[in-house]
N, CA, C and O atoms as a GROMACS GRO file, in nm:
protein
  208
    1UNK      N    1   7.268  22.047   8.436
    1UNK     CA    2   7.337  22.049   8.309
    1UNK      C    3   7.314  22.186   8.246
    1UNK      O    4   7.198  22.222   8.223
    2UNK      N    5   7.400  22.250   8.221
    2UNK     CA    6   7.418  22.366   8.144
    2UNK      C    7   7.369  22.372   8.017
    2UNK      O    8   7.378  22.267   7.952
    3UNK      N    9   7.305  22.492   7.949
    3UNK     CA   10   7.268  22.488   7.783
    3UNK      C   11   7.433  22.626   7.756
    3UNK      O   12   7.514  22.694   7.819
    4UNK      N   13   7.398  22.596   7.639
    4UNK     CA   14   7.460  22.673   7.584
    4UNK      C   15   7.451  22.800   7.563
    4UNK      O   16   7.522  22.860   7.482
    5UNK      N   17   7.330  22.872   7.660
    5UNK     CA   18   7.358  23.042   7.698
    5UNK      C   19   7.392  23.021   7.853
    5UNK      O   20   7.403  23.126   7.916
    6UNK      N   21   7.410  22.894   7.927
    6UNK     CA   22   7.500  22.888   8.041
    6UNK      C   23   7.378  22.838   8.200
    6UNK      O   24   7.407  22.801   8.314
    7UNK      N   25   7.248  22.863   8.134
    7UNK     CA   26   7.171  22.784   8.244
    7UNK      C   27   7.111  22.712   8.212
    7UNK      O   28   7.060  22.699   8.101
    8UNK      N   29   7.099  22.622   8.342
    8UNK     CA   30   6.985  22.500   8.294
    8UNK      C   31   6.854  22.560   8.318
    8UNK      O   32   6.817  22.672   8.353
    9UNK      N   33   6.772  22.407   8.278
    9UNK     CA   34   6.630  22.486   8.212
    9UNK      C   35   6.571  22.389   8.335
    9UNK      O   36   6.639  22.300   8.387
   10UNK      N   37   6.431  22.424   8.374
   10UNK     CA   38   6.390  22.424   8.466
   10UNK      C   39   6.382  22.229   8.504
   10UNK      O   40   6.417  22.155   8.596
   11UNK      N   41   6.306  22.216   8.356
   11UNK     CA   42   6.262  22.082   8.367
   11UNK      C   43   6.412  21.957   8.362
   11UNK      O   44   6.403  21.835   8.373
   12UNK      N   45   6.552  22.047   8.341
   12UNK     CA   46   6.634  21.936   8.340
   12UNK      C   47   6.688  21.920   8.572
   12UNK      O   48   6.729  21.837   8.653
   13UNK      N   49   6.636  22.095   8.564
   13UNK     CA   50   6.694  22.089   8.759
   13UNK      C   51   6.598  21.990   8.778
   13UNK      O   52   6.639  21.878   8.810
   14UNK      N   53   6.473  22.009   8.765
   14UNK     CA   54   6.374  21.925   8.869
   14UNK      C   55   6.381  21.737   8.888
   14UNK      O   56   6.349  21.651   8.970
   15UNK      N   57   6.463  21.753   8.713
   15UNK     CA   58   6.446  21.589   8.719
   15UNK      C   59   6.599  21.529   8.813
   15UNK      O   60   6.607  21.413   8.854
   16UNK      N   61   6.720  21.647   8.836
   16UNK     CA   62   6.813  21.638   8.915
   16UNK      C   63   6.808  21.607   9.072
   16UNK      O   64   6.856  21.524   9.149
   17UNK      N   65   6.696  21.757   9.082
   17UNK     CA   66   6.617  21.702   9.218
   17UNK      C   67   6.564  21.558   9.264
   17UNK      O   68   6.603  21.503   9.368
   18UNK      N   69   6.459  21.496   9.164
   18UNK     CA   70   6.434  21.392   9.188
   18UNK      C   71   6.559  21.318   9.189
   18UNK      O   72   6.599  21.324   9.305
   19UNK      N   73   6.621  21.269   9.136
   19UNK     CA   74   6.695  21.187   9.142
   19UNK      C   75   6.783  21.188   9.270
   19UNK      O   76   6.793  21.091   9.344
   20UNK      N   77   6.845  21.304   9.288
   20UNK     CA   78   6.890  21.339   9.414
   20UNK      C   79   6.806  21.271   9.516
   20UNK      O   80   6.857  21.173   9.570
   21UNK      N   81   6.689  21.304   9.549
   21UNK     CA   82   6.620  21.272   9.646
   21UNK      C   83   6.572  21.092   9.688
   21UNK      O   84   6.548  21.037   9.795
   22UNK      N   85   6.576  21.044   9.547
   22UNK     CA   86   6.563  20.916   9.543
   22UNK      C   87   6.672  20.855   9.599
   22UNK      O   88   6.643  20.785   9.695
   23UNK      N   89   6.820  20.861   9.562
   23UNK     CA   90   6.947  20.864   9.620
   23UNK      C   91   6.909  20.851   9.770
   23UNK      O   92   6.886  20.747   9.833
   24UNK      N   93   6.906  20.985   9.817
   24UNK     CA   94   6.892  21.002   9.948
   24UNK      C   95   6.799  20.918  10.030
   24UNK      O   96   6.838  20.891  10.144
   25UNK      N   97   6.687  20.874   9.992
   25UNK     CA   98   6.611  20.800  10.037
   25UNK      C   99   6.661  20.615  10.028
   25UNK      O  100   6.621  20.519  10.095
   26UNK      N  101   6.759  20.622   9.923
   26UNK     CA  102   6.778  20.469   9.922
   26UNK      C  103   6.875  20.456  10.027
   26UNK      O  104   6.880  20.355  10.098
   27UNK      N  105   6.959  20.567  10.043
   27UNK     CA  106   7.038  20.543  10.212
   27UNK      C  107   7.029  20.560  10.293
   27UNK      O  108   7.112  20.533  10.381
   28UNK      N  109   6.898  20.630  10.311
   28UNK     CA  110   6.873  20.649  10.484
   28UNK      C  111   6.779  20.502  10.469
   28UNK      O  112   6.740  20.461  10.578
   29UNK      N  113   6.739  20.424  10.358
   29UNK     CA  114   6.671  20.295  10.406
   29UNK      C  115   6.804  20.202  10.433
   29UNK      O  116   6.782  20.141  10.538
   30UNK      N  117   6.957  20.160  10.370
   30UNK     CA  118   7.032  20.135  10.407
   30UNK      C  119   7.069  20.155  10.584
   30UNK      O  120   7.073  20.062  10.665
   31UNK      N  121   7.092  20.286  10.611
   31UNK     CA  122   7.122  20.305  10.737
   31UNK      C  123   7.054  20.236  10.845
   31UNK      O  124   7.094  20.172  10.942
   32UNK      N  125   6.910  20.274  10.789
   32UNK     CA  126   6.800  20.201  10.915
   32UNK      C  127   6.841  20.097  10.909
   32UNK      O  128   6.906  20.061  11.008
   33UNK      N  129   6.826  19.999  10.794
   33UNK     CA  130   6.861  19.853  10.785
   33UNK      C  131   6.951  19.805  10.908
   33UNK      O  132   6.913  19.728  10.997
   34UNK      N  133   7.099  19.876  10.895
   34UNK     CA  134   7.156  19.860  10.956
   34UNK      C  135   7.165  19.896  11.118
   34UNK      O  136   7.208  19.821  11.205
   35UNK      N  137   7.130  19.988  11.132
   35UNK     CA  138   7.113  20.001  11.257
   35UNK      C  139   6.969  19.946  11.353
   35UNK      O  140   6.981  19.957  11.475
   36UNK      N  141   6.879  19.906  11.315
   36UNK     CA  142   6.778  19.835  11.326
   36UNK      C  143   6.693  19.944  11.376
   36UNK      O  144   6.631  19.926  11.481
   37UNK      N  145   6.680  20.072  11.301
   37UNK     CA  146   6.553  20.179  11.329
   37UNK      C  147   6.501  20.177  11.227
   37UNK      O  148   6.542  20.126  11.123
   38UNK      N  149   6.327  20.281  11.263
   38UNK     CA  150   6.231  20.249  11.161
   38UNK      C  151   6.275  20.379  11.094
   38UNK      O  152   6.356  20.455  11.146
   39UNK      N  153   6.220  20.400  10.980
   39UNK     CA  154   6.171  20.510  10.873
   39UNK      C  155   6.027  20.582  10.885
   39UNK      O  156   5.910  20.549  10.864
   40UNK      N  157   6.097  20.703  10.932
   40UNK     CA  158   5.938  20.800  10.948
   40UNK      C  159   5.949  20.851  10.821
   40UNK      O  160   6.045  20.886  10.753
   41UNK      N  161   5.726  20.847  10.791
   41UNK     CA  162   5.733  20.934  10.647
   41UNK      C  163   5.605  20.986  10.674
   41UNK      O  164   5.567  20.995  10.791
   42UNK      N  165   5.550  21.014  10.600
   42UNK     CA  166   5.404  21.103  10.614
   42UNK      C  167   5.309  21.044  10.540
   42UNK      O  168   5.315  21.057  10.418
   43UNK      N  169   5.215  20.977  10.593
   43UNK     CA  170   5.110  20.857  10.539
   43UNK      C  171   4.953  20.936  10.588
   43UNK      O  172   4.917  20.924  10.705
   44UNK      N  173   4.880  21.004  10.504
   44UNK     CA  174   4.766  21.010  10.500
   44UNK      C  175   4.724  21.071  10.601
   44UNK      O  176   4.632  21.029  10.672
   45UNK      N  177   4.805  21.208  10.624
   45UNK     CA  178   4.827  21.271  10.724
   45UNK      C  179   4.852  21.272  10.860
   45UNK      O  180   4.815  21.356  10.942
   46UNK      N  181   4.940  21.134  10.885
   46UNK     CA  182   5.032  21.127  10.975
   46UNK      C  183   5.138  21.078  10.937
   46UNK      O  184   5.174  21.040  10.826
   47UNK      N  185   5.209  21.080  11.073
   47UNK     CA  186   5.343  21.035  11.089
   47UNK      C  187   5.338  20.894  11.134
   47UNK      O  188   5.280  20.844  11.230
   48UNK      N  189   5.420  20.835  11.029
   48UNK     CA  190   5.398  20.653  11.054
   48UNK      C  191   5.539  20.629  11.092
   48UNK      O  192   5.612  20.721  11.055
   49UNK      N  193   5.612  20.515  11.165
   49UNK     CA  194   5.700  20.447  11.132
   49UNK      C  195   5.668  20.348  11.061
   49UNK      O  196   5.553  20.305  11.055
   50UNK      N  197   5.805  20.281  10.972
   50UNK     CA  198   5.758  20.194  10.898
   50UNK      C  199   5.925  20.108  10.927
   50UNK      O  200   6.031  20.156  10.968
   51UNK      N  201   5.892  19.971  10.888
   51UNK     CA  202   6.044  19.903  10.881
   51UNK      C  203   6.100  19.929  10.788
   51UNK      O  204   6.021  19.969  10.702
   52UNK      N  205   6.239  19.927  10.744
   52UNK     CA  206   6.337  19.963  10.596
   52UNK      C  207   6.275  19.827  10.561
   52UNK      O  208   6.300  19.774  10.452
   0.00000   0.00000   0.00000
């Protein structure tokens, strides 16, 4: 979101980011769902699969 000298301010990108990313994460758990693969993430310094 733009201010009115024409950029955004740091703390409105980051909360864009998040949200973005949350997005993204709710459909690659969709996809797995569907296709019946797991979800790799990074758990306590490894690499886990996990079920959607």
């Amino acid at each position: 979101m733009k201010t009115a000298g024409g950029r955004a301010s740091a703390g409105d990108f980051s909360k864009q980011v998040g949200a973005a990313l949350r997005r993204a994460a709710k459909v690659a758990r969709k996809t797995a769902r569907m296709y019946g693969t797991p979800i790799y993430v990074w758990e306590n310094g490894k690499v886990v699969a996990k079920k959607p």
